[in-house]
C-alpha positions in Angstrom: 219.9 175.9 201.5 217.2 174.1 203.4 214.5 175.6 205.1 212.1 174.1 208.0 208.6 173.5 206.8 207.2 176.2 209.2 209.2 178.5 207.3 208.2 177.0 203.5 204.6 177.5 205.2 205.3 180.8 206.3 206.3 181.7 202.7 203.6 180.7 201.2 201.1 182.2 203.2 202.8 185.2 202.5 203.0 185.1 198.8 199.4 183.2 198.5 197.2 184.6 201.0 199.1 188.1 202.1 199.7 187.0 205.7 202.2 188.7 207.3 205.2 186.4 207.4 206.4 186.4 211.7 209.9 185.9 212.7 211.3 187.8 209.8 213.1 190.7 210.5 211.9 193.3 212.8 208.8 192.5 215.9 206.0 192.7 212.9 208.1 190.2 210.8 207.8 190.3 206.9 204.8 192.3 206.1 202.3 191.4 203.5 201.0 194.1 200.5 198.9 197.0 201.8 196.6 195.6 198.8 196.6 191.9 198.3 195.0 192.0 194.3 195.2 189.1 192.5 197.0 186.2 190.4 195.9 184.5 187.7 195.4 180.5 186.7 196.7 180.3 183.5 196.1 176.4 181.6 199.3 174.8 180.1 199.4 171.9 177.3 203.2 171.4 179.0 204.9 171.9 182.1 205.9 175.8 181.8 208.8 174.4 184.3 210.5 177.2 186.6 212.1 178.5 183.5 208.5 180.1 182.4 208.7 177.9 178.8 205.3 175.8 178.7 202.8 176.7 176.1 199.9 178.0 177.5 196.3 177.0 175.9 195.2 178.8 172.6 191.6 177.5 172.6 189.3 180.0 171.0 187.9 181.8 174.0 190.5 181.1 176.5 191.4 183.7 179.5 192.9 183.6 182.8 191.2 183.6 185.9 191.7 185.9 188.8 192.2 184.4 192.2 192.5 186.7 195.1 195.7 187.1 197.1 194.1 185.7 199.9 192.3 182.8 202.6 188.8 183.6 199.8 191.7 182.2 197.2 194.2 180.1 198.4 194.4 177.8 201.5 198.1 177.1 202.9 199.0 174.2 205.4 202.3 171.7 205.6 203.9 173.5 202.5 201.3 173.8 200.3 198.6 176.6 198.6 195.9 174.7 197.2 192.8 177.1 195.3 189.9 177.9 198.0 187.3 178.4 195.6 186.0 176.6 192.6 188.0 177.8 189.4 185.9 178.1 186.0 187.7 179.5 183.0 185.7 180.5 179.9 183.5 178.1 177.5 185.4 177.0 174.3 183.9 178.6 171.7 186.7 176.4 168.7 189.9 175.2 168.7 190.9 172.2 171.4 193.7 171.8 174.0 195.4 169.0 175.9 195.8 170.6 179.3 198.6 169.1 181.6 199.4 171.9 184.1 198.5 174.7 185.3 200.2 178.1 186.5 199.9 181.0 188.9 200.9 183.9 187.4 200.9 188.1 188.3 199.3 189.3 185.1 196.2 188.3 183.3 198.5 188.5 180.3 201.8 188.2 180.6 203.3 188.8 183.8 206.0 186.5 186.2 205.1 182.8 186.7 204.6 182.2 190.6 204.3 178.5 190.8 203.1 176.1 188.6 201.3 171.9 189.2 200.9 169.3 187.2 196.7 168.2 186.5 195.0 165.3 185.1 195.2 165.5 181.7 191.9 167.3 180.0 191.2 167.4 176.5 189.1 170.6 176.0 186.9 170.8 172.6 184.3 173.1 171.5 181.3 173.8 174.0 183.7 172.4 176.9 184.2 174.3 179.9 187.3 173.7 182.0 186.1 174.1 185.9 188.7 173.2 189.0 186.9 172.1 192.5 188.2 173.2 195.9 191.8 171.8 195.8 192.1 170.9 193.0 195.1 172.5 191.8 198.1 172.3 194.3 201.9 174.2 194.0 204.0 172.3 196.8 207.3 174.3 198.6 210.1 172.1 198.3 
């Protein structure tokens, strides 16, 4: 089933930022959470694909970050939610990892896989510290 991009948009605003999504259902459309909370940017050594099967980093160290449900954490536009903020995740104290991708995920272990993009491939080794910029990292509606 195809949907029209204001509608992909829409979604995504919803799910990303807890906007209220209009023209869904009743007058107030399809309302957002009365608390937004969080997701969390997990790192992937492979693409953990929409059946939730990469492997996630094991670097000594590693953890989630939060992002907040919300314009501070995520900016939509043309079918897109791209991070708002910078993203650093924890100093690697041992161990290395490859990272290829990168998910969005309801748990800070655990929890469902929301969407998931591919990044330019970062070797992480002891004393590294894997930061994101503003943009960054990008999960596109199709």
């Amino acid at each position: 089933m195809g949907r029209s991009s204001l509608h992909r948009t829409a979604y995504l605003k919803l799910t990303f930022q807890n906007v209220n999504g209009s023209n869904i259902g009743d007058a107030t459309g399809l309302r957002g959470s009365t608390v937004a909370g969080n997701f969390y940017i997990a790192l992937y050594e492979s693409d953990p694909t929409i059946a939730d099967v990469g492997t996630e980093s094991t670097y000594i160290s590693y953890a989630r970050r939060s992002i907040a449900r919300s314009v501070v954490g995520f900016t939509v536009s043309d079918n897109t939610a791209t991070n708002a903020s910078i993203i650093t995740f924890p100093i690697a104290t041992g161990g290395s990892s490859t990272i290829t991708h990168f998910g969005v995920r309801t748990a800070l272990t655990g929890g469902d896989l929301i969407g998931s993009g591919l990044v330019s491939s970062i070797t992480i080794s002891n004393t590294d510290t894997p930061k994101f910029e503003i943009g960054d990292l990008t999960i596109t509606e199709v």
